[in-house]
N, C-alpha and C positions, 0 to 999 in steps of 0.2 A: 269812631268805631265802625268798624264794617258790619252790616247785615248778612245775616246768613239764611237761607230759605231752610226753614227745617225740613227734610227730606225723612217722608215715610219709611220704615226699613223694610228690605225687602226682603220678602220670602224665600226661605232656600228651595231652591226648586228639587222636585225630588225625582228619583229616576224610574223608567218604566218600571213597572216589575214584570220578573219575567216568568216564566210559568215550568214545573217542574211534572217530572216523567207521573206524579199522582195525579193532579188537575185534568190531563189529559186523557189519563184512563179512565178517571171518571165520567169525562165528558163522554168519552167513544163507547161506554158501557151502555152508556144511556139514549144515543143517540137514534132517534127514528126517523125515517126516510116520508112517514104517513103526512098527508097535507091536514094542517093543522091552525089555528085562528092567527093573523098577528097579531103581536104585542103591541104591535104600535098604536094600539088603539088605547093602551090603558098609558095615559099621560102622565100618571106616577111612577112608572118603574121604565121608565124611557131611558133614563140616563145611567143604567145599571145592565152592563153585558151580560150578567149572570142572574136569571129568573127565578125566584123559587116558584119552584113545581105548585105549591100549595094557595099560591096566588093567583099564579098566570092561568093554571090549569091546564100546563102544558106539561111533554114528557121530553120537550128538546131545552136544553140546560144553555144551548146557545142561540143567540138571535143575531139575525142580521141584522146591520144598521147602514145606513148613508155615510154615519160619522166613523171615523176611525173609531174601531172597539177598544186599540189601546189607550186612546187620550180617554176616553167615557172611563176606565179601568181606572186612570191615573186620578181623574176628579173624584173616582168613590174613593178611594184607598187614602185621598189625601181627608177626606170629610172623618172618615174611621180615623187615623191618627189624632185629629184634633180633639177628638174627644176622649180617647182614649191611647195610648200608643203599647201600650205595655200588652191592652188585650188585643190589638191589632196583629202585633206579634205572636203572639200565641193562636191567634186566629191562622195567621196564615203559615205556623210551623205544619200547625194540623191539616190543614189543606193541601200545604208543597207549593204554596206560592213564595217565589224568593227574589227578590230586587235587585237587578244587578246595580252593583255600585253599594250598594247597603252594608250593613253591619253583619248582614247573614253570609255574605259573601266570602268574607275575613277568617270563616273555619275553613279546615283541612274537611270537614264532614261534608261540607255542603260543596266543596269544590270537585270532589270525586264521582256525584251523583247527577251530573249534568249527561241524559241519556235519553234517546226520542222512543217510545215502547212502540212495538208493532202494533201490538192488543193481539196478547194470546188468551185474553177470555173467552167467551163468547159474544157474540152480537156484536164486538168490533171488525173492524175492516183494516189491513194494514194500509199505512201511505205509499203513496206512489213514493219509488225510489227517484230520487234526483241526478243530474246527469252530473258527473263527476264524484261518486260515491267510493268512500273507500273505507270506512272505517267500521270494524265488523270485531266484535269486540264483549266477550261476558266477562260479568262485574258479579259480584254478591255484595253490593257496600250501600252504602245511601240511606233514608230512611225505613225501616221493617225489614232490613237486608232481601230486598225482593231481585232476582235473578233479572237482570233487565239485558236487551240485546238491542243495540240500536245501530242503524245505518241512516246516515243524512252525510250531507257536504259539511263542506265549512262554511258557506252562506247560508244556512238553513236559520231563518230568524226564532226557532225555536230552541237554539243553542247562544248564548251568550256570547258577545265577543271578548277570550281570553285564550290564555297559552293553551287551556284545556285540549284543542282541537290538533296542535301539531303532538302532543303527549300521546293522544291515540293514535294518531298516525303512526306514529314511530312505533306504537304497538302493536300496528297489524300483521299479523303474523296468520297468516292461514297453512295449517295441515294439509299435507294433500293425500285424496281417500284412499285407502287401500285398496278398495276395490276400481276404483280408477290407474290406480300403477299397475293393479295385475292384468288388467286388461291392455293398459300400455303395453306391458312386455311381451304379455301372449302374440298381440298382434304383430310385435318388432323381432319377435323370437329370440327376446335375453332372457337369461338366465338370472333373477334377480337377487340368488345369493351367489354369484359367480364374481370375481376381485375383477374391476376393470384392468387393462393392458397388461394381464395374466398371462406368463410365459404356457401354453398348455400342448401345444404339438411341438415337435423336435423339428427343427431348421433341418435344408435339404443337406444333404450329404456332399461334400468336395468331388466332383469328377475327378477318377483314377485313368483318363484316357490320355496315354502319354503323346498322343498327337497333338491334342486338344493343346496342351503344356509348352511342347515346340514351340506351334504358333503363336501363341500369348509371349513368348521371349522371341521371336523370329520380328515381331510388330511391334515390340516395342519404344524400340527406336524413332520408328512413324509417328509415335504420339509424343515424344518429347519437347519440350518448349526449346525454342532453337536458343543460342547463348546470347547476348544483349552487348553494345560497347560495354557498358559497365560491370561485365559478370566477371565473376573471380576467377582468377586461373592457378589459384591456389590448390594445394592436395585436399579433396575430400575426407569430411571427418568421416570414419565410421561409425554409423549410427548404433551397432552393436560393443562398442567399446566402454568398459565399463573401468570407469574413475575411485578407488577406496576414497569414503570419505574420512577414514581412521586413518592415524599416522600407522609406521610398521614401527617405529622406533619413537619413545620419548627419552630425552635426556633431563635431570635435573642442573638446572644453572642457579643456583644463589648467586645474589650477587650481579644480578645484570643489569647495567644501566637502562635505565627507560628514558631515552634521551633520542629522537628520532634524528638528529643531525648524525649520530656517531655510527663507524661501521666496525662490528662488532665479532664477524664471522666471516672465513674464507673459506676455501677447498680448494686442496690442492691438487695434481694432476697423479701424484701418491698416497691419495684416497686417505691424508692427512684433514683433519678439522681442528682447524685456530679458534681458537672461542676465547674471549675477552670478559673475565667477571671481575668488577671494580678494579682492583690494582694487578691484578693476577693474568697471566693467560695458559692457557691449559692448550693440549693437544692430545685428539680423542682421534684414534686408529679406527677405521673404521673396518677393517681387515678382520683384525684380534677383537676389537674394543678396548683397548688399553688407553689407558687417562694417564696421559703425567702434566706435572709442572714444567711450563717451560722457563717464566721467567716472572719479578714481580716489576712492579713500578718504583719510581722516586717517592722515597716519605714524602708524603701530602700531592702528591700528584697519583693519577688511573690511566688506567688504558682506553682511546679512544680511538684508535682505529687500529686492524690487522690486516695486511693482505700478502697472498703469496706468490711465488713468481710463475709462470707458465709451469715449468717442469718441476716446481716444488722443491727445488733443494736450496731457497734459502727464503726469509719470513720478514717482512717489514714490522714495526708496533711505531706506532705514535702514540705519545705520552698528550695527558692534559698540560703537562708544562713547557709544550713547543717543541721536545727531543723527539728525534728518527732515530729506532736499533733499526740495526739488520743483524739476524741470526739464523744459522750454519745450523739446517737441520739434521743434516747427517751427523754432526759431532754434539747436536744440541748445547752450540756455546755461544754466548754473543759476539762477531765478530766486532762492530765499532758502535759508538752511540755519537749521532750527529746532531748539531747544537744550532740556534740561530734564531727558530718562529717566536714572535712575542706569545702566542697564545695556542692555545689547543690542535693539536691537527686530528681535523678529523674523517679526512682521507685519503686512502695510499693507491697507486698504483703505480706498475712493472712495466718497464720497456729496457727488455735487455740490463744492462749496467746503469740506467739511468732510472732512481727510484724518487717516483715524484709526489709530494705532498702539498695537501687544500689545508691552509690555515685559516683559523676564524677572521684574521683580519683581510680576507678577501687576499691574499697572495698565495701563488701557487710556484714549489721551488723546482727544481732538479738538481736531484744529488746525485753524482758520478759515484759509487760507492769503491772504487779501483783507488783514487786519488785522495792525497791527505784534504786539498781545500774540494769539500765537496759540493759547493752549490755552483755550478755553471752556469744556471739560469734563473731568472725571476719573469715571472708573469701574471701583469695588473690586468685582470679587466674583470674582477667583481667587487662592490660595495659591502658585501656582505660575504658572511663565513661560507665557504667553499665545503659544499656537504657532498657534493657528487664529482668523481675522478675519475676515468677510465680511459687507456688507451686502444687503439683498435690493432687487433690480431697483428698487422705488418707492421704498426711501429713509427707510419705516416703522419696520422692525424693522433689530436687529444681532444676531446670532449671532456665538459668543466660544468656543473653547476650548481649554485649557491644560494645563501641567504634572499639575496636579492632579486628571485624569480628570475636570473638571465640564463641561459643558456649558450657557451661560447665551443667553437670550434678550432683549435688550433692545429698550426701549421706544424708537426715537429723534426720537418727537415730543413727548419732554418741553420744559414749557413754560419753565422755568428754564432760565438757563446763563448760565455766568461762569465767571471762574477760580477754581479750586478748588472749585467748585461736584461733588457725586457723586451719581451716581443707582443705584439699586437695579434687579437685572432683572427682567424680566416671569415668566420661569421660567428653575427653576435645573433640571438633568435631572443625578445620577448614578447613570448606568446602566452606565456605563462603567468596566472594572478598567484603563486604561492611558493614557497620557497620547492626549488628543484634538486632533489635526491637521489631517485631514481634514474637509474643512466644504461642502459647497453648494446653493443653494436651486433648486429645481427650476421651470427657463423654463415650462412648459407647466402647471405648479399651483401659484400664488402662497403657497399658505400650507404647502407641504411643506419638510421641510429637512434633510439625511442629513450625520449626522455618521459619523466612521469612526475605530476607535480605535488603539494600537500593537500589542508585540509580548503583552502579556499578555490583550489583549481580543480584537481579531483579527474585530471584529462591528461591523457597517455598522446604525446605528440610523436609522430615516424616524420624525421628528414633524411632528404637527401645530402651526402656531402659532396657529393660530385657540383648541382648548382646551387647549393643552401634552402632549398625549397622544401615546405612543408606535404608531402605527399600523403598524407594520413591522420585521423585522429581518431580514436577511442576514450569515449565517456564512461567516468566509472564513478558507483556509487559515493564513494570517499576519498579520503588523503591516500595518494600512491606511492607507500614507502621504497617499493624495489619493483624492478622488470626482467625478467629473464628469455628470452629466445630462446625455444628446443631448437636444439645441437642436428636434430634425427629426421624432424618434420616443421611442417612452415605452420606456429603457431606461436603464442606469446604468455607466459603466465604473470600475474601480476600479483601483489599484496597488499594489503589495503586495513587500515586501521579504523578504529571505531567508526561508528558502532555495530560496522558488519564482521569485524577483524575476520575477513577471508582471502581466498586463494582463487583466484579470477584467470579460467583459462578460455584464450582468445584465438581463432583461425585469421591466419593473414594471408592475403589482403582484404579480405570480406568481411572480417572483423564482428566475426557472427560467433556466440557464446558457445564453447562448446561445454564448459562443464566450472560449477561453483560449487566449492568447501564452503560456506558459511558459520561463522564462530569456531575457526580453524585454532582460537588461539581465545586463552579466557581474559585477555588485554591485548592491546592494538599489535599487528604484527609489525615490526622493525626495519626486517630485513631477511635478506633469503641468500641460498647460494645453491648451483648445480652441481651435481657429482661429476667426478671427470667423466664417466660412461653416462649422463643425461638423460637419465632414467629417473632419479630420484634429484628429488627438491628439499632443500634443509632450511629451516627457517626458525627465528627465533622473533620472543615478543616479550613485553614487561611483565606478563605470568612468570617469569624465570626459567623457564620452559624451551628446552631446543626439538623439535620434531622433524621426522622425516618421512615424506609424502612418495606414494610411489607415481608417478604421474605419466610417465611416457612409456612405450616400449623400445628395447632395442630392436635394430633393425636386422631381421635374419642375416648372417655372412652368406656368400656365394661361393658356390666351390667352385677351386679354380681348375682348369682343365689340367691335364695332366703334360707335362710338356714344357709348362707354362713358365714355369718360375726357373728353369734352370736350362742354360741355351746351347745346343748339340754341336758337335762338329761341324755342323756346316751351316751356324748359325752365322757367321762372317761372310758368309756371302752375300746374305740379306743388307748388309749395310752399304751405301752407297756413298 
């Protein structure tokens, strides 16, 4: 068996006590400055800080000593416990002596009352203030609810160390005196019930001196910032032109597909509008406003694309089930229905006699509509369904693109052609991360051509078709259903689908915003078309909604001189 030394148990050591704002007032009531016997001479009350008067025969309540007075404090207070604890406590409730670390500690009462008294009786003296003081602060709480004002640091050993000290801090809050402000202001000469940066005298008056005015416009050229390589030499917006953001016209479309591959609306050059609602297409005069039926679809097939030819007098529809009509709008009759696509077409466009359509299966035809066998041509070169078709004004090039984010450029004065005949394009362009829709070539510079992409690309591309080069680009908030070029001035409008479904108009080549519709449309906008005078913009979205935007101005006519148009007698001589 092992031995164990029995070990004495040891005493809990107890903590100083610490002294509260009553102990001290008592002490400083009483205290006298008169030389007086020490105490050190009576060997019985040596070991005791605090003297009764009736012993010592003294009127100073405190002694000095050699030894620390707090340890001498702690040996009486521990000798009081062991014979009693219960009246020690009571003893020192009465007093205001409190222990830190104790049981007395542990109230909300006692924790509130930690506070150093000036000594506003009489015959006290306050303490020196200590160098970093800040806490300044009346209480009514503590024992006898005595109004106590105290200022000490946060070292001051006659505060405890706990949170106590940053509580007040965070409560000092000093007033500043009112007779100290009104002497601030008298001396600053404010007015101290006057609103600061108070509008109160009237701004100078505009000089009416029309010399003054010349010069200011005579100089102003001098201060312009000269133009840079990179500056636009585009037409200036004007800053005073003011854009409706209300349509002037809404149409109700039931019935419209919400299908962003399909084109769904044309304009024709006879101020005709083609609209496409599920198997139907209608034709709304924009003249009269008259709505008729043009034509329906095949049981269980719809309408998925319309377009119209240059001078409007005759209508392509592509069917969901592969068919090409072409219809005879002046007799409003279908002339033939052309047969051949495995799947949907869901784009058309006009070159002369040759009407060309994008099928979902990435082929694009020509149909000769003069001749019984109508497809003369076939051309591969997208993987994916051919959403975007348009040819350019002469008739030269075709621009194509599809599901498959490519963008192609073809040639369309190849010298071959037959059926089944395929041509390769002039330039393939992917630059594009989303399927390509948006397509059109620019009236006022033959060889520009901006394509626009969906919801993963969101970016309006300008090439050139002269060397295939990307000359431009425009970032836009979201998917780019449609692009259109004003006809009148060098700018670009765009449409764009959730979640901003608006009308995005752009200066070219600067490519600086001049004006946004936002929530043009109460679901994504689709697609758009310009009126033959390019003035107005018509656009449809899956609200079923067709609307028309008034966006550009016409361009004043010029008058022609007199003389001009019709040539005199001796106009033949001019000719050489």
């Amino acid at each position: 068996m092992s031995s164990t030394t029995a070990k004495t148990p040891s005493r809990p050591r107890r903590a100083r006590p610490g002294i509260t704002p009553s102990a001290i007032t008592l002490g400083l009531n009483s205290l006298s400055l008169s030389p007086t016997k020490s105490v050190y001479n009576n060997a019985a009350d040596s070991s005791n800080p605090f003297i009764d008067r009736r012993a010592a025969n003294s009127s100073n309540p405190f002694v000095e000593r050699k030894n620390s007075p707090t340890k001498a404090r702690g040996k009486s207070r521990q000798g009081s416990m062991s014979s009693n604890g219960l009246d020690y406590l009571a003893k020192d409730a009465v007093r205001g002596v409190v222990r830190p670390g104790g049981i007395e500690t542990k109230f909300d009462v006692v924790k509130n009352d930690y506070f150093v008294p000036i000594g506003d009786s009489k015959g006290s003296t306050s303490p020196r203030k200590r160098k970093g003081s800040s806490v300044s602060l009346h209480s009514s709480g503590g024992y006898g609810g005595n109004k106590l004002k105290s200022s000490a640091s946060s070292d001051d050993r006659m505060i405890p160390t706990s949170n106590i000290g940053a509580t007040l801090a965070s409560q000092s809050i000093q007033n500043t005196s009112p007779a100290h402000t009104a002497r601030l202001a008298e001396n600053l000469g404010i007015n101290v019930g006057q609103r600061i940066l108070r509008f109160h005298q009237q701004g100078p008056q505009p000089t009416t001196d029309p010399t003054l005015a010349l010069q200011r416009q005579l100089a102003r050229p001098l201060y312009q910032r000269p133009a840079g390589p990179n500056a636009s030499t585009g037409a200036v917006t004007n800053k005073t032109r003011v854009i409706p953001t209300s349509p002037q016209r809404v149409l109700d479309a039931p019935g419209m597909i919400d299908d962003f591959y399909l084109n769904l609306i044309s304009w024709s050059g006879l101020n005709q509008l083609a609209v496409a609602l599920c198997d139907s297409t209608y034709i709304w005069n924009a003249e009269t406003g008259n709505v008729d039926l043009l034509g329906t679809a095949p049981e269980g097939s719809y309408v998925s694309a319309v377009n119209f030819t240059p001078d409007g007098t005759f209508l392509g529809v592509g069917h969901g089930n592969g068919d090409v009509e072409v219809w005879d709008m002046e007799a409003n009759q279908k002339l033939r229905t052309m047969s051949g696509h495995q799947a949907q077409v869901a784009s058309l466009s006009w070159n002369n006699h040759i009407l060309s359509s994008g099928c979902a299966d990435g082929s694009i035809w020509f149909h000769d509509v003069r001749v019984a066998q109508h497809k003369v041509m076939q051309l591969l070169g997208h993987e994916g369904e051919v959403s975007g078709l348009t040819w350019r004004a002469d008739g030269e090039l075709l621009a194509s693109g599809g599901n498959d984010n490519v963008v192609n450029i073809w040639d369309g004065r190849t010298g071959n052609s037959g059926d089944g005949w395929r041509g390769s394009p002039l330039y393939t362009k992917n630059n594009h991360t989303a399927a390509v829709k948006a397509m059109a070539w620019c009236p006022w510079q033959n060889n520009l051509l901006a394509t626009g992409g969906g919801t993963g690309d969101a970016q309006v591309h300008f090439w050139s078709s002269t060397t295939g080069a990307r000359v431009n680009t425009l970032q836009t908030p979201t998917q780019v259903s449609s692009v259109q070029f004003a006809p009148h001035t060098r700018e670009v409008l765009t449409t764009h689908g959730a979640p901003v479904n608006s009308l995005m108009i752009h200066s070219y080549p600067s490519m600086s915003k001049v004006a946004e519709i936002n929530d043009a449309h109460d679901a994504r906008v689709l697609g758009s078309a310009v009126s033959p005078a390019g003035d107005v913009v018509c656009t449809y979205a899956g609200d079923e909604n067709v609307k028309f935007w008034k966006i550009w101005e016409l361009p004043k006519k010029k008058k022609e001189k007199a003389g001009s148009s019709e040539a005199g007698p001796g106009s033949m001589l001019l000719i050489r």
